[in-house]
One Martini backbone bead per residue (centre of mass of N, CA, C, O) as a GRO file, in nm:
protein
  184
    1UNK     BB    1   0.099   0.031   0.017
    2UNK     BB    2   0.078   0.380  -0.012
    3UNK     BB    3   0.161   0.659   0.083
    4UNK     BB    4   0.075   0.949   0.195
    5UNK     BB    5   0.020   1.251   0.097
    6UNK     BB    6   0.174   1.574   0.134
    7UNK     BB    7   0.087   1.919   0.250
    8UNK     BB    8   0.283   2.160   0.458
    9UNK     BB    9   0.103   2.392   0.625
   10UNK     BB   10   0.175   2.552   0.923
   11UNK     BB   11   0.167   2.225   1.005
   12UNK     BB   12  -0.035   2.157   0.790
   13UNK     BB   13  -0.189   1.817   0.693
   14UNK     BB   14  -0.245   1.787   0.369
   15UNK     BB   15  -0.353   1.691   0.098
   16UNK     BB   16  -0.192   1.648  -0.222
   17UNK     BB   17  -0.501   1.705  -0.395
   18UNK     BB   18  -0.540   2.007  -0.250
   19UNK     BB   19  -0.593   2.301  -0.319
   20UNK     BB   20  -0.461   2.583  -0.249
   21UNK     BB   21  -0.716   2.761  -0.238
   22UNK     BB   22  -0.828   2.585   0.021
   23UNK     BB   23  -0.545   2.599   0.214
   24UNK     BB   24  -0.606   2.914   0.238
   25UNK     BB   25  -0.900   2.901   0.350
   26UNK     BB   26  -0.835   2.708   0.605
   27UNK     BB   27  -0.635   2.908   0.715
   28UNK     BB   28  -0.721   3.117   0.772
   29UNK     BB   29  -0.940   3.036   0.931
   30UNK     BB   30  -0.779   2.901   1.157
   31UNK     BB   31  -0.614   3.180   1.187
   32UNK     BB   32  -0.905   3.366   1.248
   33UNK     BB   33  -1.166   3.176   1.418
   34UNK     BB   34  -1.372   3.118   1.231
   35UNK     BB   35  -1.704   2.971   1.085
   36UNK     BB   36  -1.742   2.719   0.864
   37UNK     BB   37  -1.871   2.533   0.587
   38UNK     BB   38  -1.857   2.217   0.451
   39UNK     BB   39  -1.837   2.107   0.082
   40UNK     BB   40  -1.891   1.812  -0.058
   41UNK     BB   41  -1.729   1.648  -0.325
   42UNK     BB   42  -1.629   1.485  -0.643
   43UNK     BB   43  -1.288   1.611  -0.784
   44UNK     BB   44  -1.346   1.419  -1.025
   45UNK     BB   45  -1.427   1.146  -1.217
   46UNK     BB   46  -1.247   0.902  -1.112
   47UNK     BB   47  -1.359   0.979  -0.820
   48UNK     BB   48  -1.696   0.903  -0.896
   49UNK     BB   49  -1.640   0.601  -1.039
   50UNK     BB   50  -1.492   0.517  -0.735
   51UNK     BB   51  -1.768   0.569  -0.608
   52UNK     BB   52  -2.072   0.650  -0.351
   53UNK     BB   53  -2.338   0.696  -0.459
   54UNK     BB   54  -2.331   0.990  -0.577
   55UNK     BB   55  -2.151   1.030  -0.909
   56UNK     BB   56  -2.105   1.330  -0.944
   57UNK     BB   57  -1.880   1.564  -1.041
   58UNK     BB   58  -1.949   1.852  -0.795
   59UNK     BB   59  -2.178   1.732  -0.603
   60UNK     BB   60  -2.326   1.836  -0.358
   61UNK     BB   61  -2.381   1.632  -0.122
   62UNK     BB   62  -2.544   1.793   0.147
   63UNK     BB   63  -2.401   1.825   0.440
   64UNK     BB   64  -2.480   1.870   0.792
   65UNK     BB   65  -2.293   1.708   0.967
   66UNK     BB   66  -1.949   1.851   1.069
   67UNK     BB   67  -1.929   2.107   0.865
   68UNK     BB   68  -1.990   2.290   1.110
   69UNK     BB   69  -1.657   2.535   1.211
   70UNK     BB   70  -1.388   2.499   1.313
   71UNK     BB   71  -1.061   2.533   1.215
   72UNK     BB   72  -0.836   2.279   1.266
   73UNK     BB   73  -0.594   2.007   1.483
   74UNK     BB   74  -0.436   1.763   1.489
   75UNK     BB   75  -0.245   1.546   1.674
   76UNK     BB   76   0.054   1.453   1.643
   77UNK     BB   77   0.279   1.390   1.370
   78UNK     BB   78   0.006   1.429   1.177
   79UNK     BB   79  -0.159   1.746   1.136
   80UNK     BB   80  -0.491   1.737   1.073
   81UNK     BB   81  -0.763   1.875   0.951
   82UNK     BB   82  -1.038   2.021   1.151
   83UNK     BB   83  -1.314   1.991   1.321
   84UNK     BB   84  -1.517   2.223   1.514
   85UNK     BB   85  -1.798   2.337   1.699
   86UNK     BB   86  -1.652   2.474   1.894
   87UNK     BB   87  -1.439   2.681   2.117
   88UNK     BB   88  -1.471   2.397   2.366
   89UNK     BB   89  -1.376   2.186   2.204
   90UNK     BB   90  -1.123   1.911   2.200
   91UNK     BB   91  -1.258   1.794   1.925
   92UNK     BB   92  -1.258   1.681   1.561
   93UNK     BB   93  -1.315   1.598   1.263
   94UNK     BB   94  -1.206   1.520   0.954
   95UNK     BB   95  -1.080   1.654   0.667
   96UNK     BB   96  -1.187   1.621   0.328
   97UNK     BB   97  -1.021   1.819   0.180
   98UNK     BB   98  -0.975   1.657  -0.158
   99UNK     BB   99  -1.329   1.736  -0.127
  100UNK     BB  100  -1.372   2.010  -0.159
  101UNK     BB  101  -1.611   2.270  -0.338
  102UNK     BB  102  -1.713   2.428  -0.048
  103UNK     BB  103  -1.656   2.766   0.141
  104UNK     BB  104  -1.844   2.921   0.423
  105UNK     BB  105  -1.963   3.082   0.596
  106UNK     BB  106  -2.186   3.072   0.895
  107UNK     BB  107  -2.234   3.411   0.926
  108UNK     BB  108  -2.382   3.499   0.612
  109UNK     BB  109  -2.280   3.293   0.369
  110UNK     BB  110  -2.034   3.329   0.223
  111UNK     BB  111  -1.807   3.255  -0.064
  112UNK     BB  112  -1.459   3.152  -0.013
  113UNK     BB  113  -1.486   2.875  -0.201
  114UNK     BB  114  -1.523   2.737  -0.540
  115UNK     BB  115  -1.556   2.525  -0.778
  116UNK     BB  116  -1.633   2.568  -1.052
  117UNK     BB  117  -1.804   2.338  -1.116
  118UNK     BB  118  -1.978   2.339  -0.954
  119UNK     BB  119  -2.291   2.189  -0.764
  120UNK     BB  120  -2.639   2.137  -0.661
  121UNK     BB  121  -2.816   2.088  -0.852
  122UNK     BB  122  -3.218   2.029  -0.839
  123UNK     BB  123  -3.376   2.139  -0.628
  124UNK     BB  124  -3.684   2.018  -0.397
  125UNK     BB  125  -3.964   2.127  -0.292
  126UNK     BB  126  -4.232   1.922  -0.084
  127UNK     BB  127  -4.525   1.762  -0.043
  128UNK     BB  128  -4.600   1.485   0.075
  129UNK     BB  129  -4.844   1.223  -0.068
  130UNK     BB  130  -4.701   1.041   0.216
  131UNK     BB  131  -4.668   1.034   0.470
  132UNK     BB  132  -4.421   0.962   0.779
  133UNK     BB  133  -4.484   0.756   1.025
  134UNK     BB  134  -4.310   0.733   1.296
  135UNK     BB  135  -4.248   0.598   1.605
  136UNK     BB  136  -4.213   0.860   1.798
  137UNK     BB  137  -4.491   0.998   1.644
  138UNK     BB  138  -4.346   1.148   1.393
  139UNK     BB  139  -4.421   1.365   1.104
  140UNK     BB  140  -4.353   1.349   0.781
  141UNK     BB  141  -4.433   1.629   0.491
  142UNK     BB  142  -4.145   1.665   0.370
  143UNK     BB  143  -3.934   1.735   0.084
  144UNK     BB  144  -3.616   1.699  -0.070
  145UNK     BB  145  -3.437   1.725  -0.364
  146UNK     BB  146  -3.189   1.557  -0.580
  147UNK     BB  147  -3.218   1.520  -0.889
  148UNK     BB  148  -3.502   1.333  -0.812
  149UNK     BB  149  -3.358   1.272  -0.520
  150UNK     BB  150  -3.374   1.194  -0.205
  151UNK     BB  151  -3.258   1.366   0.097
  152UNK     BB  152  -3.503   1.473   0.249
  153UNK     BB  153  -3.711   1.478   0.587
  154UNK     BB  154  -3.994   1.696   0.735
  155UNK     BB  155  -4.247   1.799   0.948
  156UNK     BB  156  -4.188   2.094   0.774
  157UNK     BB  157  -4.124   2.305   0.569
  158UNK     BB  158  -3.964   2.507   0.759
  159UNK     BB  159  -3.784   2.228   0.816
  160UNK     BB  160  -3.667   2.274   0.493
  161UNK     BB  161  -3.584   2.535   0.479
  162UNK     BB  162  -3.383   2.559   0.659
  163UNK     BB  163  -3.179   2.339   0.575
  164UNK     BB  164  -3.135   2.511   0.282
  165UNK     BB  165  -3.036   2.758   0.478
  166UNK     BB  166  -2.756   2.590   0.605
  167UNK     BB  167  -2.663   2.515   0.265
  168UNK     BB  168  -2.707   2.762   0.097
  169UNK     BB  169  -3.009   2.726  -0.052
  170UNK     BB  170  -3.243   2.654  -0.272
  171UNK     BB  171  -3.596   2.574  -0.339
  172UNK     BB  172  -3.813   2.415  -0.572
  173UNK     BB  173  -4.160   2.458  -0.550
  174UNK     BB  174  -4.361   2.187  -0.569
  175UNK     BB  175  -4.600   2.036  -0.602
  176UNK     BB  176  -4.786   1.763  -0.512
  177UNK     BB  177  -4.884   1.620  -0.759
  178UNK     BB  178  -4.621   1.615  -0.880
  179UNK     BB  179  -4.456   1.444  -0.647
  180UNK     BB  180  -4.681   1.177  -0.696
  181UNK     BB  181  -4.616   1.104  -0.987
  182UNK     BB  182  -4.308   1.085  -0.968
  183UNK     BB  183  -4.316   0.852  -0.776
  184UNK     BB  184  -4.495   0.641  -0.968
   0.00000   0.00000   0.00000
């Protein structure tokens, strides 16, 4: 197995296909200690079509855990970028720094860094054709797609705006008749 490339930008190790423009966005932010959100997806072709799920090369995962926060550093001999969710956490996730898109700030949400390609698909706001009844007694009722494939679902519209609006994003609203067709 071949060992991971690093780029060690001061005193931290990016992956080495990383571009310089995320690693100087990213240090920013760590030595800035602004909060900011980050935005993954598959980073070339090649990569996309060695992935799983979505496989479309710059399509925004739209992930919303783990994704926003400070930017730091892990301990040890090679101290890769993480995300912390505060200024109190002891600790977070590591960054797939080579996986980046897009970069906001968490405040007003500007963006720091964009790849050209970047791409969010068609982004799809709907009243679900038929709730989906939890166990623990709440009802989903509304649905959000990208590109015509589920993303997610929420007890109200309301609650699917924010989603949108926490990734930065609009959706366009269709009826419910249309997303019922679509189901079928």
């Amino acid at each position: 197995m071949k060992d991971k490339q690093y780029k060690v930008v001061n005193g931290t190790s990016y992956d080495a296909r990383t571009p310089d423009e995320v690693i100087r966005v990213l240090e920013n932010a760590r030595q800035g200690r602004y909060r900011v959100h980050v935005h993954y997806g598959y980073t070339s072709e090649a990569d996309a079509a060695d992935g799983v799920g979505r496989k479309q090369a710059f399509l925004d995962w739209l992930g919303e855990y783990g994704h926003t926060g400070y930017i730091s550093r892990s301990m040890g001999p090679t101290k890769i970028p993480i995300i912390v969710y505060n200024e109190r956490a002891m600790g977070g996730g590591g960054i797939l720094d080579a996986s980046i898109i897009k970069i906001r700030l968490a405040a007003g949400g500007r963006t720091l860094y964009q790849h050209p390609q970047y791409t969010h698909g068609r982004i799809t706001l709907y009243r679900l054709a038929v709730p989906i009844d939890l166990p623990d007694g709440r009802r989903l009722i509304a649905g959000v797609d990208q590109d015509g494939e589920n993303q997610a679902n929420f007890e109200s519209m309301d609650k699917a705006r924010r989603y949108l609006r926490k990734l930065g994003l609009q959706g366009e609203l269709v009826n419910t008749v249309e997303s019922a067709l679509a189901i079928a």
